[in-house]
C-alpha positions in Angstrom: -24.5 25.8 50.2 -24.9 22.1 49.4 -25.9 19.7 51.1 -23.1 17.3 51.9 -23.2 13.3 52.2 -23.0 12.4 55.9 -22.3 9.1 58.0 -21.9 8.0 61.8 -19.3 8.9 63.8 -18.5 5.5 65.3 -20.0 2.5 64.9 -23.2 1.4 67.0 -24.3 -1.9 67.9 -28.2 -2.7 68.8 -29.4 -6.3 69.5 -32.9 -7.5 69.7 -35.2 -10.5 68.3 -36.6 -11.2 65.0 -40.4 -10.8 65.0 -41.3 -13.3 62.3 -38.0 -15.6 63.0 -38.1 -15.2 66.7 -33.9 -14.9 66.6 -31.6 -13.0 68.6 -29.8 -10.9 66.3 -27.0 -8.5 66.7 -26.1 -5.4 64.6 -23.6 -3.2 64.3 -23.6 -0.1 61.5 -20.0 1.2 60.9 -19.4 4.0 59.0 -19.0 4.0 55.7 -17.1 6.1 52.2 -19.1 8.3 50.6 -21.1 7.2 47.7 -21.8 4.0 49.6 -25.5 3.9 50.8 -26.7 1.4 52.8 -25.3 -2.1 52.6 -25.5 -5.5 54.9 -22.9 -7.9 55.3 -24.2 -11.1 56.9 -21.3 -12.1 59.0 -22.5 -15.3 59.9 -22.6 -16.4 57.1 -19.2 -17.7 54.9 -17.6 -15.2 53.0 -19.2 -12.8 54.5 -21.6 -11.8 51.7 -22.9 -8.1 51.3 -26.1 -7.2 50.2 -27.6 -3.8 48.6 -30.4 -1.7 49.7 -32.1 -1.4 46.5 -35.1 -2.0 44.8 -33.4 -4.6 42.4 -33.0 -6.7 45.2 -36.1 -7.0 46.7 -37.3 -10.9 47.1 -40.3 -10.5 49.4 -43.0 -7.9 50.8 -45.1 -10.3 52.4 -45.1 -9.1 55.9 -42.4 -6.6 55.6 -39.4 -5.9 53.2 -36.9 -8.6 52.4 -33.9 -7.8 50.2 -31.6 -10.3 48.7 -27.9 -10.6 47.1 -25.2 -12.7 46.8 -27.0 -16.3 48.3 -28.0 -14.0 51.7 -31.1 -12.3 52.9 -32.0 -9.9 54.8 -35.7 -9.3 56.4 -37.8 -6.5 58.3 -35.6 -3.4 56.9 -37.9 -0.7 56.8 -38.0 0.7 60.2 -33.6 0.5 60.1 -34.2 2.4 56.7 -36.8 4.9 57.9 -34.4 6.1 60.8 -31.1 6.3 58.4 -33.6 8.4 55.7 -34.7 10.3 58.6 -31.7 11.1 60.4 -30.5 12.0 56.7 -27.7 9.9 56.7 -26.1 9.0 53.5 -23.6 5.6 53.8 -23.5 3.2 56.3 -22.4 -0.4 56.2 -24.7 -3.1 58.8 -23.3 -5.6 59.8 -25.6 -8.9 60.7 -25.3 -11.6 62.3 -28.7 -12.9 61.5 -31.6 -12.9 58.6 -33.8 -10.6 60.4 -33.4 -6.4 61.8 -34.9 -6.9 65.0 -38.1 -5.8 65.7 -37.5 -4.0 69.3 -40.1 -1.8 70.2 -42.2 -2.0 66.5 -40.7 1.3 65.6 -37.6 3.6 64.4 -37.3 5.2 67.9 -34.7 2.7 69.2 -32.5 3.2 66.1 -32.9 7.0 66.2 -31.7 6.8 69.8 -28.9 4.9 69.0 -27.7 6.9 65.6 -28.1 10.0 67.4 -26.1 9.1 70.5 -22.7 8.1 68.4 -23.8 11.5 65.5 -23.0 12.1 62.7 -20.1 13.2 60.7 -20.0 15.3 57.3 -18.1 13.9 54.5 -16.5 16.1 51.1 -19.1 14.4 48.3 -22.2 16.6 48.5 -25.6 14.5 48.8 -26.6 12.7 45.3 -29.8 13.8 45.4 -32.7 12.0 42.7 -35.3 15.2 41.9 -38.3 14.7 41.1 -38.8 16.8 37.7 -42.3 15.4 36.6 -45.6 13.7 38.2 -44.8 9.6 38.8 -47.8 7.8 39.2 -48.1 4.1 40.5 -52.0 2.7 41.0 -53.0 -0.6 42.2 -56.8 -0.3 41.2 -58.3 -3.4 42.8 -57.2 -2.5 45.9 -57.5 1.2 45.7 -54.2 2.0 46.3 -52.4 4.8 44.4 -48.9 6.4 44.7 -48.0 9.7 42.9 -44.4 11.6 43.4 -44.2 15.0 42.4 -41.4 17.7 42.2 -40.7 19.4 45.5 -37.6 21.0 46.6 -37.4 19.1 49.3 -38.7 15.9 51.0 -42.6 15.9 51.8 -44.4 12.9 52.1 -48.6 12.5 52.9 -50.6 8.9 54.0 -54.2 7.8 54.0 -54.8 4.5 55.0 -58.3 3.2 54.9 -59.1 -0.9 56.0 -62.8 -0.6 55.8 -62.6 -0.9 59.7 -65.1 0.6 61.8 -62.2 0.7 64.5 -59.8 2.0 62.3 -61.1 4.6 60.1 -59.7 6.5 57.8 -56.0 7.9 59.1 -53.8 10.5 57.5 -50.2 11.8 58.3 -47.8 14.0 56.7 -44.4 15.6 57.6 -43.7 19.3 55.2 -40.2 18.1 55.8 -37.9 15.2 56.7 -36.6 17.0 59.7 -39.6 16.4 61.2 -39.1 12.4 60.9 -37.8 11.8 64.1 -40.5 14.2 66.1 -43.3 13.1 64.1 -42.8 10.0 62.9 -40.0 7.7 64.1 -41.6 6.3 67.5 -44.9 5.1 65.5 -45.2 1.5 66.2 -46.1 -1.3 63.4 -49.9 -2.6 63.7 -52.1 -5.7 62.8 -55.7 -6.6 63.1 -56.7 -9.5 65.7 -57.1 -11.4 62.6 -53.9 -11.1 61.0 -52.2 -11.8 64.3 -53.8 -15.1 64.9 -53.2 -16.2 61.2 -49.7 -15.0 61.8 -49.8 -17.5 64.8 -51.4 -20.5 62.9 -48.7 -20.3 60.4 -46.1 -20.5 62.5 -44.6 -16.7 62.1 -44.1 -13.8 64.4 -42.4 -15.9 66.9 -40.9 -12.6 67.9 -43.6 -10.9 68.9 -44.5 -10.2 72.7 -47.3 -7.8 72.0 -45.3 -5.0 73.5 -44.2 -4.0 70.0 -47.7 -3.8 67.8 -50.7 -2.2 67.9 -53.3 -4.9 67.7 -56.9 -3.7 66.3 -59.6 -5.6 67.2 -62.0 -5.6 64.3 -64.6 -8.3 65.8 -65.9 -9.3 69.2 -63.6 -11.4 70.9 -65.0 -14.2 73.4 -63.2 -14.8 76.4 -61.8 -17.9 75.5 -60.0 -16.0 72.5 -58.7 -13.5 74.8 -57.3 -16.1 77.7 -56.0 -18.1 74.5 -53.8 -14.9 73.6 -52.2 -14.6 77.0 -51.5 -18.2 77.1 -49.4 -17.9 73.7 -47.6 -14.3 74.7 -47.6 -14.9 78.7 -49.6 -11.1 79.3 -52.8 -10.5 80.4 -54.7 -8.5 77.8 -58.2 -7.2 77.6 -59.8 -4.9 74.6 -59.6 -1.3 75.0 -62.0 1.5 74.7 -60.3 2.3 71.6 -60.8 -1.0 70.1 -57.3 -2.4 70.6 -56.0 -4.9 72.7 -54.7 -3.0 76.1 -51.4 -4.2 75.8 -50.0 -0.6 74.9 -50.8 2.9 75.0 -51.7 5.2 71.7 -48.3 7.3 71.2 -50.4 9.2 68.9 -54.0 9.0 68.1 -53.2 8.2 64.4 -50.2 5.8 65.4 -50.9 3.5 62.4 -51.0 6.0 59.8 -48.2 7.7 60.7 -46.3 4.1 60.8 -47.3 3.7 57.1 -45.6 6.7 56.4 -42.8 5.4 58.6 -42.4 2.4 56.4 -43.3 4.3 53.1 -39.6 6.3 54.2 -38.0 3.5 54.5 -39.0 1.4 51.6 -38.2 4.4 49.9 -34.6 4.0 50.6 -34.6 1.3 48.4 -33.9 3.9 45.6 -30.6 4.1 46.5 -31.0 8.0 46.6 -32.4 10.7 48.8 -35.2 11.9 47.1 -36.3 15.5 46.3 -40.2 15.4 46.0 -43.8 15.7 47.6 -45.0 11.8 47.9 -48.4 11.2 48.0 -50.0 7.5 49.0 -53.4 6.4 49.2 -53.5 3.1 51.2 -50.0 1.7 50.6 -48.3 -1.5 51.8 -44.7 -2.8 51.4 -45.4 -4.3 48.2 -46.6 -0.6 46.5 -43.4 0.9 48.3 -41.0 -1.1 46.4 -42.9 -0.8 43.2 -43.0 2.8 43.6 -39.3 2.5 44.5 -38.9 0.6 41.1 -40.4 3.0 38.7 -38.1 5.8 40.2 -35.3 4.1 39.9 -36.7 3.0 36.2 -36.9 6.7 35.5 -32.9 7.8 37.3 -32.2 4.7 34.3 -34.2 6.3 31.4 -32.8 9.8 32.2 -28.8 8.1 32.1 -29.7 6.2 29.3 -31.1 9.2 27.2 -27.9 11.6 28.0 -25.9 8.7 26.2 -27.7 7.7 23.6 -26.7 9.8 21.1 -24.4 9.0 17.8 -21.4 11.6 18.2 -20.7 10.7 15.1 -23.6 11.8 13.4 -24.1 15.0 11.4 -25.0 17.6 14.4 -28.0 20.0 14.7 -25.4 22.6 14.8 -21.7 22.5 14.1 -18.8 24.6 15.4 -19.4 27.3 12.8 -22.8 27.5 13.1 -22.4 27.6 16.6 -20.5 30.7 16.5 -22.7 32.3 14.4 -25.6 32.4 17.1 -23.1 32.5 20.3 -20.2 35.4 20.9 -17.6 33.2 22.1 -14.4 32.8 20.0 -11.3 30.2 20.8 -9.7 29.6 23.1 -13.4 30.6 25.3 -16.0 28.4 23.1 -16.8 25.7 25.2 -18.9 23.9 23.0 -18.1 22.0 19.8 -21.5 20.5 18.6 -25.2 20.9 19.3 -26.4 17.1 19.2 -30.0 17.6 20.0 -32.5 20.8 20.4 -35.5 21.6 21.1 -37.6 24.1 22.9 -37.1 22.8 26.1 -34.0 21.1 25.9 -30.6 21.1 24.1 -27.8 18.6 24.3 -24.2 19.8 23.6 -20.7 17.9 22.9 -17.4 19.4 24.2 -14.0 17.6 22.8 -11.0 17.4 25.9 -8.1 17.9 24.5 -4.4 18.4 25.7 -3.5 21.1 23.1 -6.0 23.2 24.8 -4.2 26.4 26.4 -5.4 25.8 29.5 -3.2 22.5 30.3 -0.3 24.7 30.1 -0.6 26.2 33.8 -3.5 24.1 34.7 -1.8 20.7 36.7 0.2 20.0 33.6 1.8 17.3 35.3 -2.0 15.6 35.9 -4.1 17.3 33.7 -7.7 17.9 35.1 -10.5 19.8 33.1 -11.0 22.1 35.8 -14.9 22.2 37.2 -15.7 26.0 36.3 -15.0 25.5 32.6 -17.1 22.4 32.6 -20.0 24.9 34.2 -18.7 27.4 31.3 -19.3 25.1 28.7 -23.0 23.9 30.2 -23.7 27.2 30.3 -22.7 28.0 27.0 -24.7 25.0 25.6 -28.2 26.4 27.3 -27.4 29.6 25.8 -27.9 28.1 22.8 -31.3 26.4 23.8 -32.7 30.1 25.0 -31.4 32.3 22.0 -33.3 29.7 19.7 -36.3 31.8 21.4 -35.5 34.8 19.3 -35.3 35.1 15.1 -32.0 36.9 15.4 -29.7 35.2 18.1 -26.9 36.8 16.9 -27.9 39.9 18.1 -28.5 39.1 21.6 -26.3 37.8 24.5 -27.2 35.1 27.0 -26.1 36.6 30.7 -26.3 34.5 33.5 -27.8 35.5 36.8 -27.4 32.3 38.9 -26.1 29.1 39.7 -26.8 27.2 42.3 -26.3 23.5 43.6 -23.6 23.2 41.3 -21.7 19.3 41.9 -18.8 17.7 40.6 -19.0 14.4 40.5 -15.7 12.6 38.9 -12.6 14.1 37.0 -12.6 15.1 33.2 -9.1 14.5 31.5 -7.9 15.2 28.2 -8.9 12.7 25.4 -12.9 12.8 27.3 -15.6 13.7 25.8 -18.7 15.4 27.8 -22.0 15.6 26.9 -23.9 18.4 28.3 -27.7 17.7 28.7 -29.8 21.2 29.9 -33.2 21.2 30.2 -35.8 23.8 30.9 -36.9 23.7 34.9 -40.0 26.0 34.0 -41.7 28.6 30.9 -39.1 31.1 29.5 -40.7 34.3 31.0 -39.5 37.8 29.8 -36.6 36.3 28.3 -35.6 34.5 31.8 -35.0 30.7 31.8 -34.3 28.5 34.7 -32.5 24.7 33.9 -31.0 22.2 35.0 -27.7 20.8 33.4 -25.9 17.8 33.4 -22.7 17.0 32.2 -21.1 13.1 31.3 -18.7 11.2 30.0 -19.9 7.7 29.5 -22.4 6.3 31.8 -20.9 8.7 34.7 -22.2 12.2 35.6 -18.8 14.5 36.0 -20.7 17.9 36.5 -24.4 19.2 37.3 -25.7 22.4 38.4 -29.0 24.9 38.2 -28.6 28.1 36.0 -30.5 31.4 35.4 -30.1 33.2 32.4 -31.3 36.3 30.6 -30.9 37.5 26.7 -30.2 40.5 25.9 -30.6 42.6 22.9 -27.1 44.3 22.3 -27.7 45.0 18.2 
């Protein structure tokens, strides 16, 4: 069964301060229609404006994620975005009040609380999910960091940080599964060395912080002065731990910082505007590798539109609807496909011509003609037949059964006068005359139709 898109039941509002502005802000996330994602609307601001979650938007990774749209910003978004990823909601719409999430406790748990209490409600679109189909590699090499995605059918992520700290160490964390975000993950507070936390002073930032919502490491010896200096700016007594933080908090987990990079890794993520389908790995990464990583998927969802539609319908086809018949059995009114635009061996591209003298129409909503969704699988099927009897000298001797589909989607109506481009490309080897691929169907720049098919050929002459 497929997954379907999900939002919250009722709306929720959280308030808290801004760590780096030091601002009371109020939120509230509302529901939202499917297809929506995650969007801000700064309400106190005139007109209201809205602003994106996505990578495109991204204006600053300095000390956290800033995204901006429409003359507004909005700062600190990752541990907001990290609970909706991990909750596996879909579309919500947040409204602000203010430039900056608030911080509260440094974590995702007081979101997850929240989200949880109103739940969640299914909605009919079924999730629109980005998969991974090859390695994507992102390397910073001066600072050692290095971000590969590979396919997965699901969502696993891994994190190893590494600060050259003799407090610190070297940290991993990993979930096998987004489920386990809000057990594993989700309460891991944000961190800073006593360094960072004094420059962060000096400069006139974090004016939201209280020290009850970081993890401070303490990467030097600290004089007494220092320390009494600290308590005067935060009002709290603090002394250095046996662990080599400041004793302000407990450890919720021994590898608390790690797993908060992964935190904000999942909610940079977001910025993708997709869940994702994949097995993230990171070496050492920061806000400003997130969003890069972020960009080049979202380069690659654009390279993978782009090549479905870039090709000339008008030029002379690979195969024609002659030829086509020649390799495949169907006849009219059954052959779903008219031209073969594009072939290879692991990939073929077909063209199908709506019409409204096909049979069909007659009985099929003649009054609001709608291709229906099981022809347009028909016809994507009937196009990677053709990719797997090119495997064999003699395809007109063989048929192409299928065995499966799964995760079949329909995205948007197809009418008469459309035309739809079927893209199917292998998923793995042809073995013993199995292939496995994943097909895509569009007209124009939207998809209407995708789905996973098995198939077999079989000798019948």
């Amino acid at each position: 069964m497929n997954a379907k898109q999900r939002t919250i039941k009722s709306e929720v509002t959280i308030s808290g301060i801004g760590l780096h502005t030091g601002k009371s802000v109020t939120l509230t996330l509302r529901p939202a229609p499917e297809n929506h994602w995650f969007k801000f609307r700064r309400i106190d601001l005139e007109g209201q404006p809205i602003v994106s979650v996505d990578a495109d938007n991204v204006t600053d990774t300095s000390r956290g994620t800033t995204i901006s749209e429409n003359g507004a910003s909005v700062s600190t978004i990752e541990h907001l975005m990290a609970a909706l990823i991990g909750l596996q909601v879909d579309n919500v719409l947040i409204d602000l009040d203010g430039p900056e999430v608030p911080i509260l406790d440094g974590s995702s748990n007081v979101f997850i609380e929240k989200l949880t209490e109103v739940g969640f409600v299914d909605q009919d679109a079924d999730r629109d999910f980005y998969e991974i189909k090859e390695n994507i590699h992102y390397s910073e090499p001066d600072r050692k960091v290095e971000i590969v995605g590979m396919p997965l059918d699901g969502y696993r992520l891994t994190c190893m940080i590494d600060f050259n700290s003799p407090v610190l160490g070297s940290q991993h964390a990993s979930i096998s599964a987004i489920e386990e975000f809000e057990r594993e993950i989700g309460s891991s507070r944000t961190f800073c060395f006593l360094h960072e936390l004094e420059a962060l002073v000096n400069n006139n930032l974090i004016k939201g912080g209280d020290l009850s919502n970081a993890i401070v490491i303490v990467d030097r010896q600290v004089t007494t002065e220092e320390l009494e200096k600290l308590e005067g700016l935060f009002n709290k007594k603090v002394t250095v731990a046996d662990e080599g933080i400041l004793d302000n908090i407990q450890l919720r987990h021994q590898n608390e910082p790690a797993r908060h990079k992964l935190l904000d890794m999942i909610g940079d993520l977001a910025l993708v505007g997709r869940p994702i389908k994949g097995h993230i790995m990171a070496a050492r990464p920061g806000h400003a590798a997130n969003v890069a990583f972020a960009k080049r998927i979202k380069s690659q969802i654009k390279r993978s539109k782009k090549k479905i539609n870039s090709y000339d319908i008008h030029a002379k086809p690979v195969y024609d609807t002659v030829q086509i018949m020649n390799i495949l059995p169907h006849r009219q009114p059954f052959l779903m496909v008219d031209k073969i635009l594009e072939l290879s061996e692991t990939h073929v591209v077909g063209l199908k011509n709506v019409t409204m003298n096909e049979d069909l129409f007659m009985g099929h909503f003649p009054g609001a003609p709608v291709f229906p969704g099981v022809l347009q699988i028909e016809a994507m099927a009937q196009t990677g037949g053709i990719l797997v009897l090119n495997t064999v000298p003699d395809p007109e001797n063989w048929l192409t059964l299928f065995l499966k589909i799964e995760n079949a989607r329909f995205k948007n109506q197809v009418h008469p006068g459309d035309t739809i481009i079927f893209s199917c490309e292998l998923l793995e080897p042809i073995r013993r005359g199995i292939a496995r691929m994943k097909g895509i169907g569009m007209v124009g720049e939207k998809i209407v139709s995708e789905a996973e098919l098995m198939a077999q050929i079989v000798k019948v002459k």
